[in-house]
C-alpha positions as CSV (number, residue, x, y, z in Angstrom):
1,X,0.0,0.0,0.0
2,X,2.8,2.2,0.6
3,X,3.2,3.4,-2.9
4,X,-1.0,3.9,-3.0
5,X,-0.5,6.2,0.2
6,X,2.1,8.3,-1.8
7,X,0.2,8.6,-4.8
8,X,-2.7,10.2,-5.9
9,X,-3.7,7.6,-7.9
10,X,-1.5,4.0,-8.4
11,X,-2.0,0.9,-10.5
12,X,0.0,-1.7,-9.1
13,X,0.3,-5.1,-11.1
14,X,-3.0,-4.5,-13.3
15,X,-3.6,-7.0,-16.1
16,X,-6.6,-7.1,-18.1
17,X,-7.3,-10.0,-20.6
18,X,-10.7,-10.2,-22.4
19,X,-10.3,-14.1,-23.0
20,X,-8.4,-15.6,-20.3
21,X,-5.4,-15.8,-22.8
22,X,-4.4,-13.2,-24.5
23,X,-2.9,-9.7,-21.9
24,X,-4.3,-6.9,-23.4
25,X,-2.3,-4.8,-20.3
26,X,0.6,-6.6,-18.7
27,X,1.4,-5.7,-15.0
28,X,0.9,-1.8,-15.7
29,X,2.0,-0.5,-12.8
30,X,1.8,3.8,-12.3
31,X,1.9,6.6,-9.8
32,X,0.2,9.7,-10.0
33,X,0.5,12.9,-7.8
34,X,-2.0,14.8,-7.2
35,X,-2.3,17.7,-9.4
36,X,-0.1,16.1,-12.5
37,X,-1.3,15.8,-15.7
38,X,0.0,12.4,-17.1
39,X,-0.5,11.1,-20.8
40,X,-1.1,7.5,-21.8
41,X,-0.1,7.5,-25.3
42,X,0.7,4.9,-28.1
43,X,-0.5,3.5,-30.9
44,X,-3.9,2.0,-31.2
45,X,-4.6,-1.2,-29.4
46,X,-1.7,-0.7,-27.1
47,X,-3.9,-0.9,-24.2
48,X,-3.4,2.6,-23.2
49,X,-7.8,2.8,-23.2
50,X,-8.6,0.2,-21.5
51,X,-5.9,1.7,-18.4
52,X,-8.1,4.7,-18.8
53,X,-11.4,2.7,-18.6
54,X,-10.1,0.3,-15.5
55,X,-9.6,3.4,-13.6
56,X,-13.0,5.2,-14.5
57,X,-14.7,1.4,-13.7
58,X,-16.0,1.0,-17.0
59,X,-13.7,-2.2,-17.5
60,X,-12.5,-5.0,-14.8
61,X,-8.6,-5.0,-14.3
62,X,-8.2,-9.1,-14.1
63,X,-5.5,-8.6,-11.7
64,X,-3.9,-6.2,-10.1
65,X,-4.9,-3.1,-7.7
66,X,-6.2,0.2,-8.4
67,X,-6.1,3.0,-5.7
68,X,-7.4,6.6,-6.0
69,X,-6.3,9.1,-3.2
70,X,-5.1,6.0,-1.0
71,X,-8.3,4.2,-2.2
72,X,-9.1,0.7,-3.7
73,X,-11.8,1.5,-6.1
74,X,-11.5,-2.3,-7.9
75,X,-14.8,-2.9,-6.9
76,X,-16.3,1.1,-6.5
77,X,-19.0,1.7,-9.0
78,X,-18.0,3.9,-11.6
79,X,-20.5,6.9,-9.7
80,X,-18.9,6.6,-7.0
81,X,-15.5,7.2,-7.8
82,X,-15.9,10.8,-8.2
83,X,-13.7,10.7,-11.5
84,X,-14.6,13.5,-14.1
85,X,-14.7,12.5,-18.0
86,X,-14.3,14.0,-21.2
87,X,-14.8,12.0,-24.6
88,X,-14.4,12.2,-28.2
89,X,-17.9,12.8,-29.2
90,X,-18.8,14.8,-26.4
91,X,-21.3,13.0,-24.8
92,X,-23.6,16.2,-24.4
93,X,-27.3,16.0,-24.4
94,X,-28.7,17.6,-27.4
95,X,-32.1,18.4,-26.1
96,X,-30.6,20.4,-23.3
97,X,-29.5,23.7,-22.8
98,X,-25.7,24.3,-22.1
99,X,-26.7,25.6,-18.6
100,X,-28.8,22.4,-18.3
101,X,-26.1,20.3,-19.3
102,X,-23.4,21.7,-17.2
103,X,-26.7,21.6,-14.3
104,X,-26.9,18.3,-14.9
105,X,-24.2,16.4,-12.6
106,X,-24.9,18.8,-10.1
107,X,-28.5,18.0,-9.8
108,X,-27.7,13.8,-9.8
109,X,-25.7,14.6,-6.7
110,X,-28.9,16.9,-5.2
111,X,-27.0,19.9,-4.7
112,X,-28.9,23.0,-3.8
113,X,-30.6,24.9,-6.8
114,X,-28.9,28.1,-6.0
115,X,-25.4,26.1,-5.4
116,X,-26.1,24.6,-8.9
117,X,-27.0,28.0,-10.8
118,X,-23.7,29.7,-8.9
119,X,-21.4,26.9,-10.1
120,X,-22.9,26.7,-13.9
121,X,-22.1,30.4,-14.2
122,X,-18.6,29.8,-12.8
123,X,-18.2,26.9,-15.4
124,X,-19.0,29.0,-17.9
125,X,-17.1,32.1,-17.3
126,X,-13.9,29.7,-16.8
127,X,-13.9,28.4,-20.0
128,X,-15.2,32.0,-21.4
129,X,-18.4,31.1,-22.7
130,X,-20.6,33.2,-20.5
131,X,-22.9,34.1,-23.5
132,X,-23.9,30.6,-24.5
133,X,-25.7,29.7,-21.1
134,X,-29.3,29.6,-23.8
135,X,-28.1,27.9,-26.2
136,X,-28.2,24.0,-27.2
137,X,-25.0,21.8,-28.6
138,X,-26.2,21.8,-31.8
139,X,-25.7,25.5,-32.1
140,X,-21.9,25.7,-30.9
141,X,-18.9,24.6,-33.0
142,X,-16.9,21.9,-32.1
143,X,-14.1,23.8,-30.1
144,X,-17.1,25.4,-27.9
145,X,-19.0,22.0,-27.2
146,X,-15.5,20.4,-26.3
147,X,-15.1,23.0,-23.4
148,X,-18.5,22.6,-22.3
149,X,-17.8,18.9,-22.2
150,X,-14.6,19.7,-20.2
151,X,-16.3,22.1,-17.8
152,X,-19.2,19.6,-17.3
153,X,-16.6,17.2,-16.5
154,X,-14.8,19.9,-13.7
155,X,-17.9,20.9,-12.1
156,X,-18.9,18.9,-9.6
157,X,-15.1,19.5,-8.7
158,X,-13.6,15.3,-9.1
159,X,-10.9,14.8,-7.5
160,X,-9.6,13.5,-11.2
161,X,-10.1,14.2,-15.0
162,X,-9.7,11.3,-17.3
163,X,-9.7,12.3,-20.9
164,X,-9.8,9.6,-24.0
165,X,-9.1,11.3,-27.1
166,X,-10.9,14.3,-26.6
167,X,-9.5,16.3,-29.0
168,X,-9.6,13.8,-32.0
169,X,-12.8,15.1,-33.6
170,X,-11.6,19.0,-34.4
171,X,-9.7,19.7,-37.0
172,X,-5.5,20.9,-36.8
173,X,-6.2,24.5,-36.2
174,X,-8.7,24.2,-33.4
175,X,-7.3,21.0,-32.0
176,X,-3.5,23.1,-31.1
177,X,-5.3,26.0,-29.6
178,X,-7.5,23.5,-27.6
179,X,-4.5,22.0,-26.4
180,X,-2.9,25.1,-25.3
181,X,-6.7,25.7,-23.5
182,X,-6.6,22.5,-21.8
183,X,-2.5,22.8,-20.8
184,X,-3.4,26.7,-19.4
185,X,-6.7,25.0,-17.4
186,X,-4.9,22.6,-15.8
187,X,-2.4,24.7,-14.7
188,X,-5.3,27.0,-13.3
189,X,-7.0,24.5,-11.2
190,X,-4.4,22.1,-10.6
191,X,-6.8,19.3,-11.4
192,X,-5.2,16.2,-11.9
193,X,-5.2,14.6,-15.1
194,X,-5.1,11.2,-17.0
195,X,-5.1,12.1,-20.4
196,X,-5.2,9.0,-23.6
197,X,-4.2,10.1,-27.1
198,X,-2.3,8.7,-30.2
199,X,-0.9,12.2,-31.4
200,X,2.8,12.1,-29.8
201,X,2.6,16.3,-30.5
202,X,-0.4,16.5,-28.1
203,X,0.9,14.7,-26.0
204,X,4.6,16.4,-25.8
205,X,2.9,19.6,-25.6
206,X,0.3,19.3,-22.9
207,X,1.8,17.0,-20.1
208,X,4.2,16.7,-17.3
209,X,5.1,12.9,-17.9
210,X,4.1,10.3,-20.8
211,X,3.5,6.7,-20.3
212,X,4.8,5.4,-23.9
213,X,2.4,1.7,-24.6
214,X,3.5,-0.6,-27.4
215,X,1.3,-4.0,-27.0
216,X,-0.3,-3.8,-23.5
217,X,3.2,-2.7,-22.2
218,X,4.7,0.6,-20.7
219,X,8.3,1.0,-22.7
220,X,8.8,4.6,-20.9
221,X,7.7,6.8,-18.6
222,X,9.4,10.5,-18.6
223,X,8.5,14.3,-19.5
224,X,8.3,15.5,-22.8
225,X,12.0,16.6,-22.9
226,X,13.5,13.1,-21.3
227,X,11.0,11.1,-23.8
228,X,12.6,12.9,-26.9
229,X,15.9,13.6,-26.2
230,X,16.4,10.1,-24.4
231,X,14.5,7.1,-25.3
232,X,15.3,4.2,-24.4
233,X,14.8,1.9,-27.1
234,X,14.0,1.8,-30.9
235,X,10.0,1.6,-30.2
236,X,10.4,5.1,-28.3
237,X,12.4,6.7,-30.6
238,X,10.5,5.8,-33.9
239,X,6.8,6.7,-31.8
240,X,8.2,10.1,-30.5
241,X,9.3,12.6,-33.3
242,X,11.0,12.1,-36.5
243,X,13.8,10.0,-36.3
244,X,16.7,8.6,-38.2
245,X,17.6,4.7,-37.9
246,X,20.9,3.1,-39.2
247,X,20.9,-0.9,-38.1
248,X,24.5,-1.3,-37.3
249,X,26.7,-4.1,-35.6
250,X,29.0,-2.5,-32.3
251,X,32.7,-3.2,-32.8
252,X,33.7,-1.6,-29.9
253,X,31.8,-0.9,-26.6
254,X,33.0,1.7,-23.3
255,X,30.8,2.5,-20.7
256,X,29.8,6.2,-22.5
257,X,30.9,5.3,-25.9
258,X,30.6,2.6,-28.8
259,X,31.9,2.3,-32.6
260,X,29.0,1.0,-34.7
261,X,30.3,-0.3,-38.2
262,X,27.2,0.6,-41.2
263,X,28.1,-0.9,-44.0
264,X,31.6,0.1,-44.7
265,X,31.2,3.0,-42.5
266,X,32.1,3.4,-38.5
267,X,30.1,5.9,-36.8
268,X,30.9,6.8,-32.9
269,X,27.7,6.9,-30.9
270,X,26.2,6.7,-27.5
271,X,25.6,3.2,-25.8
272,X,21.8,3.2,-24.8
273,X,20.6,-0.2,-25.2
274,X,23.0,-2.4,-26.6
275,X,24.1,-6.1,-25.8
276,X,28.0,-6.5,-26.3
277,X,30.7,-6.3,-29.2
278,X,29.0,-8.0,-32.6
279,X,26.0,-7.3,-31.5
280,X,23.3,-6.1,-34.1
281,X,22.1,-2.1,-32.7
282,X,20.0,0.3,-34.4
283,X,21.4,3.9,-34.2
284,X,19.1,6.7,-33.6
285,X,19.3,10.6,-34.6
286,X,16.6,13.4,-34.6
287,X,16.9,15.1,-38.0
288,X,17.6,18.3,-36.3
289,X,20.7,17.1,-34.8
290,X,22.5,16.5,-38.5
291,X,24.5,19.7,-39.4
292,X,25.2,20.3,-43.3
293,X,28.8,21.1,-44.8
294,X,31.1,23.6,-42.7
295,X,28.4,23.0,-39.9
296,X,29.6,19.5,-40.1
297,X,33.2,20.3,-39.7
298,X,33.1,20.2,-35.8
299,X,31.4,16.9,-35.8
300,X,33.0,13.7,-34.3
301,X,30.7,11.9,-37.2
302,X,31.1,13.6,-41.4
303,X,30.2,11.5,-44.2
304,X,29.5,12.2,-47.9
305,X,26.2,12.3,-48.9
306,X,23.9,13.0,-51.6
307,X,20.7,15.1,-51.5
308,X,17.6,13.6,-53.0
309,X,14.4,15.8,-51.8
310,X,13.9,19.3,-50.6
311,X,10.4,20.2,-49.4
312,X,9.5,23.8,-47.9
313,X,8.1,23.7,-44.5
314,X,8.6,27.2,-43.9
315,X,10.7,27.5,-41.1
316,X,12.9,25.1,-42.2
317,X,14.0,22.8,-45.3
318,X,12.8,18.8,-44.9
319,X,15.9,17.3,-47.0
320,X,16.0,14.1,-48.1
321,X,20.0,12.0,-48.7
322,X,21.1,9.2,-49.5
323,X,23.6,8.2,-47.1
324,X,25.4,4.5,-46.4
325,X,22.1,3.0,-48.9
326,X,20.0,4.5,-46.9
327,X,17.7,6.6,-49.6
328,X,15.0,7.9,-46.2
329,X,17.5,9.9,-43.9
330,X,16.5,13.3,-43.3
331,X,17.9,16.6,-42.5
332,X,16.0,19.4,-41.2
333,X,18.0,22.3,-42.5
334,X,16.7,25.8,-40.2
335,X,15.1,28.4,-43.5
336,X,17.4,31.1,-41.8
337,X,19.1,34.1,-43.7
338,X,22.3,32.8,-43.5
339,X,21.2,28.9,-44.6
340,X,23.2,27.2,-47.3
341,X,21.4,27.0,-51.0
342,X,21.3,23.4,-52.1
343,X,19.5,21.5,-54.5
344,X,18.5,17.4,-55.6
345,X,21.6,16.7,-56.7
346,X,24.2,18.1,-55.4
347,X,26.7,16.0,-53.4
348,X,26.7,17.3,-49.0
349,X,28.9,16.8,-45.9
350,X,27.0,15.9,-43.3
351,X,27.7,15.3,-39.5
352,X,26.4,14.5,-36.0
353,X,28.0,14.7,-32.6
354,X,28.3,11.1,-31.0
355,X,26.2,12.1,-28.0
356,X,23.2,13.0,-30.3
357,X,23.5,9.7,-31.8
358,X,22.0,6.8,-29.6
359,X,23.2,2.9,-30.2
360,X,19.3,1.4,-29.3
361,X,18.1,-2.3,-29.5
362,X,18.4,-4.0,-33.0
363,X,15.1,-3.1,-35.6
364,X,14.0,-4.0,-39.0
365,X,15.1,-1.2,-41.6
């Protein structure tokens, strides 16, 4: 219990199975402190739901404890867990008012009418909709319904948010600013939050720690920074941010330093997760990292390479190269005044520094 007692909310050894065979979670195990906001994110079909769902009591863990502010709730109904939640779709009821809708949890739990009216106009003015009090769902834009969905889900004041997706229905524009909305609220209130998504930018942008999930399995848990700059294996790298990989056998291994022979090519790098000499590695570095001709020149790794692609993103150049039969590596070259003119075609230097370059377990190409 001790680790329950410390944490605002704790999963210790949960497993879930729908069959009896096959582990769709495999002894997750989390802490929470109150007032963090914490992102479950992965691909889908990791299991990162179904975590979200055990802890709002929608779904059964098959083994394992599940504590909320030094609580077991395994066997709480899911009313009775006073757990806020915010959706996809919504969830709001069409027929109702906004005031009505926001009224509504109040008036399940029989507070006072005045209590209720004082808190919906408190909702409202927090997420700065005080105007649409009249209105139904059906007349707001997505953006607006999703804060009224977030402020029904704050105010009966839960000790916890848990948020699946809720962003996935809005399109690029709206969804970043609603991110920012959600980051700023949280911040506000100091709710604690358990927050599921697939977008790896959402998630880097709006929490304090990620829980990375491949296949029912946590493969890190750090903050944004930690999670890109320092993954710990291939999965993580390739899941957060764009990423270069060169499979590579380690020829020579140090405690804070390995030679990784590509091809016909030895590149120094940093030891992360690698077994011994001969082993097979796969080498990891953010596009960002690579520096392009006198750049290069201070670089403990320069090779020749060949540009095949340039695509505009504004602020910077996307560049595809061949490099060591590799036709995908990629450059992010910054769009800066002083920047370089190249072109497909022309033949580069490029370079990385051996501690941006991380020797991670063995993947396909």
């Amino acid at each position: 219990m001790s680790a329950a007692q410390n944490s605002f909310v704790s999963f210790q050894n949960v497993q879930k199975t729908y069959d009896g065979d096959i582990l769709v979670v495999k002894d997750f195990n989390l802490d929470i402190a109150q007032g963090e906001f914490v992102t479950m994110l992965g691909p889908s079909g990791s299991g990162k739901t179904t975590c979200l769902m055990m802890l709002a009591g929608f779904e059964t863990a098959t083994h394992g404890e599940i504590y909320v502010d030094g609580m077991p709730v395994n066997n709480l109904a899911p009313h009775k867990r006073d757990i806020g939640m915010v959706f996809q779709n919504y969830a709001l009821f069409p027929h109702m008012t906004i005031a009505e809708n926001l009224a509504f949890p109040l008036q399940v739990r029989k507070l006072p009418n005045a209590e209720i009216e004082q808190r919906v106009k408190r909702a409202l003015d927090m997420i700065e909709l005080p105007q649409i009090a009249g209105r139904r769902p059906g007349q707001l834009s997505g953006g607006q319904q999703q804060r009224v969905a977030l402020a029904r889900a704050l105010i009966f004041e839960p000790k916890l948010v848990l948020m699946d997706e809720p962003l996935g229905a809005l399109d690029k524009q709206l969804r970043e600013q609603m991110q920012y909305e959600i980051k700023h609220l949280h911040e506000r209130i100091g709710i604690t939050v358990l927050y599921v998504t697939h977008d790896q930018t959402e998630a880097l942008t709006m929490s304090d720690r990620i829980a990375v999930f491949e296949q029912g399995v946590v493969q890190q848990l750090a903050t944004p920074t930690e999670l890109y700059e320092k993954p710990v294996n291939s999965f993580v790298a390739q899941f957060i941010g764009e990423n270069n990989k060169l499979p590579g056998r380690v020829e020579q291994l140090a405690e804070e330093h390995c030679v990784v022979s590509v091809g016909d090519q030895l590149v120094n790098a940093l030891p992360v997760n690698v077994a011994a000499n001969g082993g097979q590695t796969s080498l990891s570095i953010r596009p960002e990292r690579v520096l392009l001709n006198p750049t290069s020149e201070s670089c403990d790794n320069r090779f020749d390479a060949r540009v095949l692609e340039l695509i505009y993103h504004g602020d910077h150049l996307r560049t595809r190269v061949k490099l060591m039969n590799n036709d995908e590596f990629i450059i992010k070259v910054p769009n800066a005044s002083d920047h370089q003119e190249i072109s497909a075609g022309d033949q580069v230097c490029i370079g990385w520094h051996s501690r941006d370059c991380r020797a991670l377990d063995p993947i396909s190409a």
